[in-house]
VEXDO-301930 format. One record per residue (C-alpha): residue in one letter; x negated, y negated, z; residue number from 0. Coordinates in Angstrom, 1 decimal, always signed. Last residue first. Example, Ala and Ser with C-alpha at 12.3 -4.5 7.8 and 13.67 -1.06 7.14 Angstrom:
REM residues 2
+---+--------+--------+--------+-----+
: r :     xx :     yy :     zz :   k :
+---+--------+--------+--------+-----+
: S :  -13.7 :   +1.1 :   +7.1 :   1 :
: A :  -12.3 :   +4.5 :   +7.8 :   0 :
+---+--------+--------+--------+-----+
//
This chain:
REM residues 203
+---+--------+--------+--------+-----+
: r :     xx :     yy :     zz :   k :
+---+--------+--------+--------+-----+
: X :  +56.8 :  -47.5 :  -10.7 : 202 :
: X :  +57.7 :  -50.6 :   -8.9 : 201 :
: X :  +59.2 :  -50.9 :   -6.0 : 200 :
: X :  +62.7 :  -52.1 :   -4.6 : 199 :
: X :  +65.0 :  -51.1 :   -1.5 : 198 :
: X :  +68.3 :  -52.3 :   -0.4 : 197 :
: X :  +69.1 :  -49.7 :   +2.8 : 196 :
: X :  +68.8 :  -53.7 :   +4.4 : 195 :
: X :  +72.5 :  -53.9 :   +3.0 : 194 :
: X :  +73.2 :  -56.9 :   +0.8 : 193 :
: X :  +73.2 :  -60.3 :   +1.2 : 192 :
: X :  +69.4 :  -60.5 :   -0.3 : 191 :
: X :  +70.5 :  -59.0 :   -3.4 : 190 :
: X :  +72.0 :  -62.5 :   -4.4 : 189 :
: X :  +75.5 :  -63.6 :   -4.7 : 188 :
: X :  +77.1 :  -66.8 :   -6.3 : 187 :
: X :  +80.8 :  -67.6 :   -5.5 : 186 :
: X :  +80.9 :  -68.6 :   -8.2 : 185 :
: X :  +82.3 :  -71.3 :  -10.7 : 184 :
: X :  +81.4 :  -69.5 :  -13.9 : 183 :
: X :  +83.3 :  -66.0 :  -12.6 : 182 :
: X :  +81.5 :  -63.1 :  -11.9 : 181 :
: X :  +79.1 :  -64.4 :  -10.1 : 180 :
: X :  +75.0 :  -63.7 :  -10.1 : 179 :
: X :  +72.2 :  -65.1 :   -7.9 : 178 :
: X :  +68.1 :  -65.2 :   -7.9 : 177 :
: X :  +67.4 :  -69.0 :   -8.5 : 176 :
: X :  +65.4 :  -68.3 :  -12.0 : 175 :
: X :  +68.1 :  -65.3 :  -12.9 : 174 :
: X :  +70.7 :  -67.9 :  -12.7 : 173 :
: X :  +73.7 :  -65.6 :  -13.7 : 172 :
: X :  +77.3 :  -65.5 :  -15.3 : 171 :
: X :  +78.4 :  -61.3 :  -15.1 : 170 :
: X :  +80.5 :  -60.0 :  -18.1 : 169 :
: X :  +81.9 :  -56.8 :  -18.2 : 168 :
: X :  +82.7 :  -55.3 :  -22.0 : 167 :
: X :  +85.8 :  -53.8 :  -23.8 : 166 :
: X :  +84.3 :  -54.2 :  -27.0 : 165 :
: X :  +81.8 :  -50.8 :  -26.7 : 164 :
: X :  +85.3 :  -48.7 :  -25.1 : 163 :
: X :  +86.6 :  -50.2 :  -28.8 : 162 :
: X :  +83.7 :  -49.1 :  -30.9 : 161 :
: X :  +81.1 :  -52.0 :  -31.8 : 160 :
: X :  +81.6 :  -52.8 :  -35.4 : 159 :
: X :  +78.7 :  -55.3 :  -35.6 : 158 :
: X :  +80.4 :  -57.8 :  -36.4 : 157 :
: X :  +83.1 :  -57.4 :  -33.6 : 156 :
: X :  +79.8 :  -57.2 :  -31.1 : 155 :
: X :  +78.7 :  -60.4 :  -32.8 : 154 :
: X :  +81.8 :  -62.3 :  -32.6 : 153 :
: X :  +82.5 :  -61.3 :  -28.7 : 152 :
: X :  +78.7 :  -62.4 :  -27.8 : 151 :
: X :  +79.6 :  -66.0 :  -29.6 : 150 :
: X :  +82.8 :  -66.5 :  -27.5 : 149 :
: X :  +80.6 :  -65.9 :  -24.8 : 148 :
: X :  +78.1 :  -68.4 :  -25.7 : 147 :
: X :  +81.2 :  -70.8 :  -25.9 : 146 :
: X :  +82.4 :  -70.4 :  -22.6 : 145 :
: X :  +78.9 :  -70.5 :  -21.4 : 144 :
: X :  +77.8 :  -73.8 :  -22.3 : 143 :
: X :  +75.1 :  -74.6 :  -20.4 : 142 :
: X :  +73.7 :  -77.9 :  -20.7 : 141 :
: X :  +72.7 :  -78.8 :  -17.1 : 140 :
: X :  +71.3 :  -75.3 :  -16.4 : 139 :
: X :  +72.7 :  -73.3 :  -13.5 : 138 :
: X :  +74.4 :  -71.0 :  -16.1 : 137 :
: X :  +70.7 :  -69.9 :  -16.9 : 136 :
: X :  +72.3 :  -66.1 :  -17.6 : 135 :
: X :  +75.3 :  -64.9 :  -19.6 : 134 :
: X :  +75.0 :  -61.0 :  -18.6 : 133 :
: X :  +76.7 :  -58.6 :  -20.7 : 132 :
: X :  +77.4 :  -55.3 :  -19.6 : 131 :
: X :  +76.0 :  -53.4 :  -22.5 : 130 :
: X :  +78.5 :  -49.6 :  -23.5 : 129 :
: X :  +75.4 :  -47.1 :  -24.8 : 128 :
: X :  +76.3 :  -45.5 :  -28.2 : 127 :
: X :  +72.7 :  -45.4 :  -29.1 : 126 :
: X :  +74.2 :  -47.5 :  -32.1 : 125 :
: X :  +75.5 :  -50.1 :  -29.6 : 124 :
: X :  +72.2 :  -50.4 :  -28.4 : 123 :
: X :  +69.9 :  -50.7 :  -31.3 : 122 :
: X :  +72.5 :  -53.0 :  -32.9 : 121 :
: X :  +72.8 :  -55.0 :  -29.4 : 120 :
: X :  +68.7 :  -55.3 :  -30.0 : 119 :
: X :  +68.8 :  -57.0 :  -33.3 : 118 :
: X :  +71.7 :  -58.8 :  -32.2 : 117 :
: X :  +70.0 :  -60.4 :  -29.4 : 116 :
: X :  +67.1 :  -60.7 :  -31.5 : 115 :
: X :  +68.4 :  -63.0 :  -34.3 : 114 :
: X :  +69.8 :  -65.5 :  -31.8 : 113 :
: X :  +73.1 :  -65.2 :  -29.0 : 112 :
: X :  +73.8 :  -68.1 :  -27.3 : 111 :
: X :  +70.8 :  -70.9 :  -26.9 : 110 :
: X :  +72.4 :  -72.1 :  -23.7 : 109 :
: X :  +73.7 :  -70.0 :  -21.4 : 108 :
: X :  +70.7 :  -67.8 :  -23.2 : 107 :
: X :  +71.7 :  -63.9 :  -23.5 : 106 :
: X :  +71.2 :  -61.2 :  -21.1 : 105 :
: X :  +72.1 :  -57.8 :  -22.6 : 104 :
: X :  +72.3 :  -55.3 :  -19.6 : 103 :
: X :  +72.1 :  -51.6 :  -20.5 : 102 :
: X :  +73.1 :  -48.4 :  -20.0 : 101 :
: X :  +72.1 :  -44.2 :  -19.8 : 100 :
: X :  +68.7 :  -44.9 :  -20.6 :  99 :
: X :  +66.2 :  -42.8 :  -23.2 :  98 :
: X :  +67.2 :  -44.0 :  -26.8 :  97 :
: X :  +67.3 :  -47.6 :  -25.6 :  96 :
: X :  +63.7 :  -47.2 :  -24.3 :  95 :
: X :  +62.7 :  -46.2 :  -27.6 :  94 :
: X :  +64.6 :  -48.7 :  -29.9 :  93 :
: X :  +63.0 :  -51.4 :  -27.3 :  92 :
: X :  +59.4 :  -50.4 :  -28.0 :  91 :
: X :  +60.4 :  -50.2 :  -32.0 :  90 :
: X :  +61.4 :  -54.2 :  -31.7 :  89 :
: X :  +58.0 :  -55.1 :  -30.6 :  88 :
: X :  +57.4 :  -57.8 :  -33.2 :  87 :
: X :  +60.6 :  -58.9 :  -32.5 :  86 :
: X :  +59.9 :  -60.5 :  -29.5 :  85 :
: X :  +62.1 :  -59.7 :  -26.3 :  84 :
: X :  +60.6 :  -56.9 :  -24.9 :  83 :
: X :  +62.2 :  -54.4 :  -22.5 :  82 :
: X :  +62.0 :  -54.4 :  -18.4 :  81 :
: X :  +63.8 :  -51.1 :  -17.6 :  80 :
: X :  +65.7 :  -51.0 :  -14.1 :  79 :
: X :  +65.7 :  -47.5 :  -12.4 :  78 :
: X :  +68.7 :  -47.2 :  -10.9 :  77 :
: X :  +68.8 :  -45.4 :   -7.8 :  76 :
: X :  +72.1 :  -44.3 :   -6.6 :  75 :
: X :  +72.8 :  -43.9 :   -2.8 :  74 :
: X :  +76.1 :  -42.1 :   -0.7 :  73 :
: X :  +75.0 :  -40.8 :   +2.0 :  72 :
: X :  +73.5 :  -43.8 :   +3.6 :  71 :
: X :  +75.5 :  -46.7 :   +1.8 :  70 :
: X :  +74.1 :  -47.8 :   -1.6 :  69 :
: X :  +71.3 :  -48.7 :   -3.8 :  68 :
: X :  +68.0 :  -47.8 :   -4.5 :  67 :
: X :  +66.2 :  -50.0 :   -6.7 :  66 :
: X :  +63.2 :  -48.9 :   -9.2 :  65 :
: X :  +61.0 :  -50.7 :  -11.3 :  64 :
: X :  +60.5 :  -49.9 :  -15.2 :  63 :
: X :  +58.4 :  -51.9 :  -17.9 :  62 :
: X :  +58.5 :  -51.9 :  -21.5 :  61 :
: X :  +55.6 :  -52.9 :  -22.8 :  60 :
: X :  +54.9 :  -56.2 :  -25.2 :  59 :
: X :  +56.5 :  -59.0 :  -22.3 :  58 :
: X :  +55.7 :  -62.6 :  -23.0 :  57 :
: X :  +53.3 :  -65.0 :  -21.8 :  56 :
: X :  +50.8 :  -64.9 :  -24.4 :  55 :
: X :  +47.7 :  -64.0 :  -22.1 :  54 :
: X :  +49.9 :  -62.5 :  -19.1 :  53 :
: X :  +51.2 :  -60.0 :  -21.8 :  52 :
: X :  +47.7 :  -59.8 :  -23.9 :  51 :
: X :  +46.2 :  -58.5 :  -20.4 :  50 :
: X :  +49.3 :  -56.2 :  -19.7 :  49 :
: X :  +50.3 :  -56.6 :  -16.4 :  48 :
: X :  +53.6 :  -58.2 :  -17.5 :  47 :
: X :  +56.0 :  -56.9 :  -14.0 :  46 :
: X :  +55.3 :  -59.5 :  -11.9 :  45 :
: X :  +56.2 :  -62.1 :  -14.6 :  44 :
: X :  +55.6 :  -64.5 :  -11.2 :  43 :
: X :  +54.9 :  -62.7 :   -8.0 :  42 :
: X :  +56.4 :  -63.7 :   -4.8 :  41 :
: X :  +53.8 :  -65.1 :   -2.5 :  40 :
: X :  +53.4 :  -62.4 :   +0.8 :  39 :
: X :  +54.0 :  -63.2 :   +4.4 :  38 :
: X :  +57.6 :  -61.9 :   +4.3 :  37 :
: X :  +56.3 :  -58.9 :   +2.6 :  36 :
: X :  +56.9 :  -58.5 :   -0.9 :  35 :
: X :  +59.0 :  -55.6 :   -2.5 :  34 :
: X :  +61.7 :  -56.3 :   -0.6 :  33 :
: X :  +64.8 :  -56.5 :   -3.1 :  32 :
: X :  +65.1 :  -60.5 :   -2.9 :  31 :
: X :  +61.5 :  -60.4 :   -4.9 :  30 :
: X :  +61.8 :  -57.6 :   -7.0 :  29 :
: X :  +65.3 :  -58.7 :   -7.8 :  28 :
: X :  +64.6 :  -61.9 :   -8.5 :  27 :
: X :  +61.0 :  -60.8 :  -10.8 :  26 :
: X :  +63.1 :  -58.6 :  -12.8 :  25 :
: X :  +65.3 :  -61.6 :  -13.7 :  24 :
: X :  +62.6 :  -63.8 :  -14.3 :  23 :
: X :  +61.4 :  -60.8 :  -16.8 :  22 :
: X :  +64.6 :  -60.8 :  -18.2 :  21 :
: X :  +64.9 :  -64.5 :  -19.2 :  20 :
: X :  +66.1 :  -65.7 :  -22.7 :  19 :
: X :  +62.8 :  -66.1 :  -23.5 :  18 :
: X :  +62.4 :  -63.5 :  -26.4 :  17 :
: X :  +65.8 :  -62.7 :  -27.5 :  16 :
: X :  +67.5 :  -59.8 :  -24.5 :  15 :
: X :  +67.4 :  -56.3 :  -23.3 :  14 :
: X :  +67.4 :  -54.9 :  -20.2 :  13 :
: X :  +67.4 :  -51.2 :  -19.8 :  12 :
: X :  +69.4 :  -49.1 :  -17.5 :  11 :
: X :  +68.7 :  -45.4 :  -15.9 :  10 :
: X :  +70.7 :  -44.2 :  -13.4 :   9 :
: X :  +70.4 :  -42.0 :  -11.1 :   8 :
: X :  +72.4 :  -40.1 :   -8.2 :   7 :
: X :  +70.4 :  -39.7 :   -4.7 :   6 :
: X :  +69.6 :  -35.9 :   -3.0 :   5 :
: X :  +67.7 :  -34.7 :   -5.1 :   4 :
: X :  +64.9 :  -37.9 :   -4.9 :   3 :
: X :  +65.4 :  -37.3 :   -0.8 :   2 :
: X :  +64.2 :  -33.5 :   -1.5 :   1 :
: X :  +67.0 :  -30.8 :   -1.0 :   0 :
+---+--------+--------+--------+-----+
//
């Protein structure tokens, strides 16, 4: 049995408005999941190769890197599916969400849920995937996450997302400084304090 045989899978898409930060979160876990050496710069937008991506700044093709997770014996790799956030490129998303078995809609601390997170959250629910929502830039001065989550709950009602669908996890994050909690108030954890068996590449 080959290693790849050997290890569970998962395949999740992130999807979010334009700007509400998924490719800084891809670039944390790139970075805290060792895919630079210590003597290496982290990448910014790592994952926006693209010539018109790193040109306009925002992510057009959806982009997948790879984590294995997990005590020896017992690993899953998730591969991690960087989506677009502009509505332009709304048929990109509706592809990758037809392909993954889950998905983490990050929406602004801040800004709350805009026209494209429920462009995309329609896309999903309709797919029948079950988001884990993740309220991110809570580090921000003016974040108001109680009330962006309040938001998320009104938009998945409106959308008549199924019961299992309502019954959502919710993670608070500061993709920018690499942690997640699952309360507002921490404690705040970063791939870094995980096992070394933490691996991350692109593919």
């Amino acid at each position: 049995m080959t290693e790849t045989n050997a290890l569970s899978m998962r395949n999740i898409a992130i999807i979010a408005h334009v700007d509400h930060g998924k490719t800084t979160l891809m670039d944390g876990m790139l970075a805290q999941g060792g895919a630079y050496r210590e003597n290496e710069a982290r990448g910014e937008r790592a994952m926006d190769s693209n010539p018109q991506e790193k040109e306009r700044g925002i992510t057009i093709l959806a982009k997948c890197t790879s984590i294995e997770y997990g005590a020896e014996g017992n690993q899953t790799r998730i591969n991690v599916v960087d989506t677009p956030g502009h509505a332009d490129f709304g048929g990109e998303v509706e592809r990758v969400l037809s392909m993954v078995d889950g998905c983490l809609l990050l929406v602004d601390s801040m800004e709350g849920a805009m026209p494209q997170t429920k462009f995309v959250l329609t896309k999903a629910l309709a797919q029948g995937l079950k988001p884990i929502v993740v309220i991110n830039k809570i580090d921000r001065p003016n974040a108001r996450p109680a009330e962006v989550l309040d938001e998320v709950y009104e938009l998945f009602m409106a959308l008549g997302a199924s019961e299992e669908q309502f019954d959502f996890p919710v993670v608070y994050a500061s993709g920018r400084d690499g942690w997640a909690s699952l309360t507002t108030d921490g404690p705040t954890e970063n791939l870094k304090k995980q096992p070394s068996r933490f691996q991350c590449w692109l593919r």
